[in-house]
LUMLUM-737766 format. One record per residue (C-alpha): residue number from 1; y, z, x; residue in three letters. Coordinates in steps of 0.5 Angstrom, whole numbers, plus 500, padded with zeros to 3 digits. Example, Ala and Ser with C-alpha at 12.3 -4.5 7.8 and 13.67 -1.06 7.14 Angstrom:
% LUMLUM-737766
(r 1, (491, 516, 525), ala) (r 2, (498, 514, 527), ser) 
***
This chain:
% LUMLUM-737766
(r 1, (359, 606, 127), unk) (r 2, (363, 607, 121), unk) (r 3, (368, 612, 125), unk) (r 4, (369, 605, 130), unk) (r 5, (376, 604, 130), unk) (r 6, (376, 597, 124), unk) (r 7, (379, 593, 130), unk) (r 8, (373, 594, 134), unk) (r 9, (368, 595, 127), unk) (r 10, (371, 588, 126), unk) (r 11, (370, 586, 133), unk) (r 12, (362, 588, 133), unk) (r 13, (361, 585, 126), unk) (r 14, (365, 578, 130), unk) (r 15, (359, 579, 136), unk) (r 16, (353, 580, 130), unk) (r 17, (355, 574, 127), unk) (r 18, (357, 570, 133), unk) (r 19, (350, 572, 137), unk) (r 20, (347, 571, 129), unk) (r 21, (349, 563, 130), unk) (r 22, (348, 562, 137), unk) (r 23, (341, 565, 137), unk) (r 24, (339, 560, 132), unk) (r 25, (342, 554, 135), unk) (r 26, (338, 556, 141), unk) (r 27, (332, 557, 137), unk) (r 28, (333, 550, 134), unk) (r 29, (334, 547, 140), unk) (r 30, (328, 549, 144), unk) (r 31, (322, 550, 140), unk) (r 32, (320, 546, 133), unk) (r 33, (321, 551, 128), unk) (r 34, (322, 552, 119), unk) (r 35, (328, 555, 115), unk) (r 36, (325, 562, 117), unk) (r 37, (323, 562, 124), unk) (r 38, (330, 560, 126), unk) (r 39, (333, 566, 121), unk) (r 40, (328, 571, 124), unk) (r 41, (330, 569, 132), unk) (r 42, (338, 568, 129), unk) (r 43, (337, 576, 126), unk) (r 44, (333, 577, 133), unk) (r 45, (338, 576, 139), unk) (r 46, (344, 578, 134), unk) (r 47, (340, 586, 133), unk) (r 48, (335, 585, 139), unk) (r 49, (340, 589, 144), unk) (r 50, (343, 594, 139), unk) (r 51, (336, 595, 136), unk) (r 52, (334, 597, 144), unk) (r 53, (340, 601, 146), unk) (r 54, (340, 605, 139), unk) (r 55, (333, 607, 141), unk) (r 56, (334, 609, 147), unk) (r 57, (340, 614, 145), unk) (r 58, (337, 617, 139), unk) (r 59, (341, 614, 134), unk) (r 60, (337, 612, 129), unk) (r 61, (335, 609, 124), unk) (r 62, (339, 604, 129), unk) (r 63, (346, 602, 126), unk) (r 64, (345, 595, 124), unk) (r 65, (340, 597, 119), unk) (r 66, (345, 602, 116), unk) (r 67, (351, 597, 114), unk) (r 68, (348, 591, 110), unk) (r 69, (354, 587, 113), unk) (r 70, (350, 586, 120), unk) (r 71, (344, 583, 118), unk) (r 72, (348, 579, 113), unk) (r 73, (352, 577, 117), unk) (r 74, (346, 575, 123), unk) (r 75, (342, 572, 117), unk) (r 76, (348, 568, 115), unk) (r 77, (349, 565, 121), unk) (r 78, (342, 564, 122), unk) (r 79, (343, 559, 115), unk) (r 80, (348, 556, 118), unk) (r 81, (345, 554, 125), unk) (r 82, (339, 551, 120), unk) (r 83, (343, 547, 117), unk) (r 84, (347, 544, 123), unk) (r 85, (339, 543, 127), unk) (r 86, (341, 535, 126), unk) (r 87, (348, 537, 130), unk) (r 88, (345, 540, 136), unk) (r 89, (348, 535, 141), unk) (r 90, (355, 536, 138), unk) (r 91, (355, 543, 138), unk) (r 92, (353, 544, 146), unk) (r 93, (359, 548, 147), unk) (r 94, (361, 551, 139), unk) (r 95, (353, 554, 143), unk) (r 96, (356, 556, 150), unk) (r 97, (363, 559, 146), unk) (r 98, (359, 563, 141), unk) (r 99, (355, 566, 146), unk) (r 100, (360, 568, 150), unk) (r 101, (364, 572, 144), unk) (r 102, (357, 575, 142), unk) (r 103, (355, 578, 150), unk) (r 104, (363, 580, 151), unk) (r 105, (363, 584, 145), unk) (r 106, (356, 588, 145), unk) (r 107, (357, 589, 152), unk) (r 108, (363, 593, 150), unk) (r 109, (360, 596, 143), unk) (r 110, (354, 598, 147), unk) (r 111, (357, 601, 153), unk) (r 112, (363, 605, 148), unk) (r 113, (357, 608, 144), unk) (r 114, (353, 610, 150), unk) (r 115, (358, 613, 153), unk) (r 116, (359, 616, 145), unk) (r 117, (352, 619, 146), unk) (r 118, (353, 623, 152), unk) (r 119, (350, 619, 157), unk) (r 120, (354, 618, 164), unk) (r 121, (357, 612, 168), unk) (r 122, (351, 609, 170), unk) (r 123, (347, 609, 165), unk) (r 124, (353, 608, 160), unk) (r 125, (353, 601, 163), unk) (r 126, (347, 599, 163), unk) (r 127, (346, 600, 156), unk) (r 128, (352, 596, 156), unk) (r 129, (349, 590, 159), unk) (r 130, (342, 591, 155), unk) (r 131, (345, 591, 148), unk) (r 132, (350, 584, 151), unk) (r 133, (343, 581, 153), unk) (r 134, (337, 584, 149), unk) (r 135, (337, 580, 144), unk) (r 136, (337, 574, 147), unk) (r 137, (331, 576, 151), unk) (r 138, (327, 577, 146), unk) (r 139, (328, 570, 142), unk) (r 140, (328, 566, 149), unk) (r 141, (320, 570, 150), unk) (r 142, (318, 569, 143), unk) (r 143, (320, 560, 144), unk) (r 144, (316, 561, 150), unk) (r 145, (322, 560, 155), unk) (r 146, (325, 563, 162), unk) (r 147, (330, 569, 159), unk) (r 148, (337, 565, 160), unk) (r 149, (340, 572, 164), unk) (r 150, (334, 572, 169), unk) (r 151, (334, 564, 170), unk) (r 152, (341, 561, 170), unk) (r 153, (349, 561, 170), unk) (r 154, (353, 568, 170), unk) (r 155, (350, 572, 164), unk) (r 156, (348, 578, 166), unk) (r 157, (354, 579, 171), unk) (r 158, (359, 578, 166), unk) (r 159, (356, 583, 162), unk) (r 160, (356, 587, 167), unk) (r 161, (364, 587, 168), unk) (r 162, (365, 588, 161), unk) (r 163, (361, 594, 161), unk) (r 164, (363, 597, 167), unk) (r 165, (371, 596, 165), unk) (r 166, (370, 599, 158), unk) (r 167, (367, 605, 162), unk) (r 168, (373, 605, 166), unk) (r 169, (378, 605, 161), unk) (r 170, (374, 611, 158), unk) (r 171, (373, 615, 164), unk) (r 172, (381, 614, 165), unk) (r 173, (383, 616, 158), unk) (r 174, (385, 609, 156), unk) (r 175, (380, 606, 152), unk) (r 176, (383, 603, 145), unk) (r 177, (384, 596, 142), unk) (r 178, (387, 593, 148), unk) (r 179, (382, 596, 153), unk) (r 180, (377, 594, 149), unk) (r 181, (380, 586, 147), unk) (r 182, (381, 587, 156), unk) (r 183, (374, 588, 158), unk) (r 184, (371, 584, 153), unk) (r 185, (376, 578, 155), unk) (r 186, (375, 580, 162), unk) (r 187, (367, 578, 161), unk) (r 188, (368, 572, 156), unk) (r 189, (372, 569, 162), unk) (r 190, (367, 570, 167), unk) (r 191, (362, 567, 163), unk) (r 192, (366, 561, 160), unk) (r 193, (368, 560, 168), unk) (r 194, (360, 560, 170), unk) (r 195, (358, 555, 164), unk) (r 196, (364, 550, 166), unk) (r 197, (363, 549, 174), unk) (r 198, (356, 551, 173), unk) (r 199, (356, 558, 177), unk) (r 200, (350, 562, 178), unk) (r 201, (348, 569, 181), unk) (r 202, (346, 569, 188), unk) (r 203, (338, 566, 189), unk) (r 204, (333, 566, 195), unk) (r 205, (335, 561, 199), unk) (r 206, (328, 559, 199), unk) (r 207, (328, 558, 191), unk) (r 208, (334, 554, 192), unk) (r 209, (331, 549, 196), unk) (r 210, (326, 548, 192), unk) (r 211, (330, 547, 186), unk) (r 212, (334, 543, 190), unk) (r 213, (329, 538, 192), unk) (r 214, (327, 538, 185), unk) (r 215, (333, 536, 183), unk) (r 216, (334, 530, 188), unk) (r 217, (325, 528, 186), unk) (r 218, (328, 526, 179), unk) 
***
């Protein structure tokens, strides 16, 4: 990490701690827990996804045990979130926004280092999407809930854009700070439009139904 540019270093530190925050607030609202559970899910969502695409590169010890200011940041964050629990309501969209920064910024991050360590178009996407929604899968199943990537809103299709325009800009020779800000921008754009109108990815037509008297049961 440390032969990233300092932009895009500063903007990976920005997603582990935006990630770090959102983790724990999420975590708060969920499920009942003390100061160390909300750290330790904060800590999980923000180092989750980069933890897995650093394992399945080679690249170990994964990179945010090798800087102090990842899980500094990522633990910071998560003592915020603890100290704000009694706000939760008036945070809803502080949680959305700091949700987008953390999944457009490690969809960047995650594709850039796979590419990085040799690995092709395909794969360097896919790596993209699971360090944006890797963490925050694992910290949605140890609260006991559906992922938010496989039940609701835009998520993993934002990271999806984000990872494949990174990947481009690479391929083409134009990957840089502006590249970089674009792709991330692109994805937090996607993501924040999803959250506003309440767009999801395509369901079963099935499935829909059945939700949809639900909703109309209530």
């Amino acid at each position: 990490m440390s032969s990233q540019p300092t932009a895009l270093f500063a903007l990976d530190l920005t997603g582990t701690f935006a990630f770090g925050l959102n983790g724990a607030l999420t975590a708060v609202r969920a499920a009942r827990l003390d100061v160390v559970g909300v750290v330790v899910l904060g800590l999980i969502t923000a180092m989750g996804g980069g933890f897995i695409r650093d394992v399945l590169i080679d690249s170990l010890p994964p990179a945010t045990l090798l800087d102090w200011r990842y899980y500094t940041l990522a633990t910071l964050g998560g003592l915020i979130a603890f100290a704000l629990s009694r706000h939760l309501r008036r945070l809803e969209r502080a949680i959305d926004v700091l949700d987008a920064v953390g999944l457009s910024t490690f969809a960047v991050i995650g594709a850039s280092k796979a590419l990085d360590a040799g690995l092709g178009v395909a794969p360097s996407i896919l790596l993209g999407v699971i360090t944006a929604v890797g963490g925050g899968t694992i910290r949605d199943t140890l609260v006991g809930r559906i992922p938010t990537v496989l039940r609701t809103g835009l998520y993993a299709i934002p990271a999806l854009v984000g990872s494949a325009l990174t990947v481009l800009t690479v391929e083409t020779g134009v990957y840089g700070l502006p590249a970089a800000l674009g792709a991330a921008a692109a994805c937090f754009l996607i993501r924040a439009l999803g959250v506003r109108y309440g767009l999801n990815a395509p369901e079963p037509p099935e499935t829909r139904g059945r939700r949809d008297s639900g909703e109309a049961g209530a």
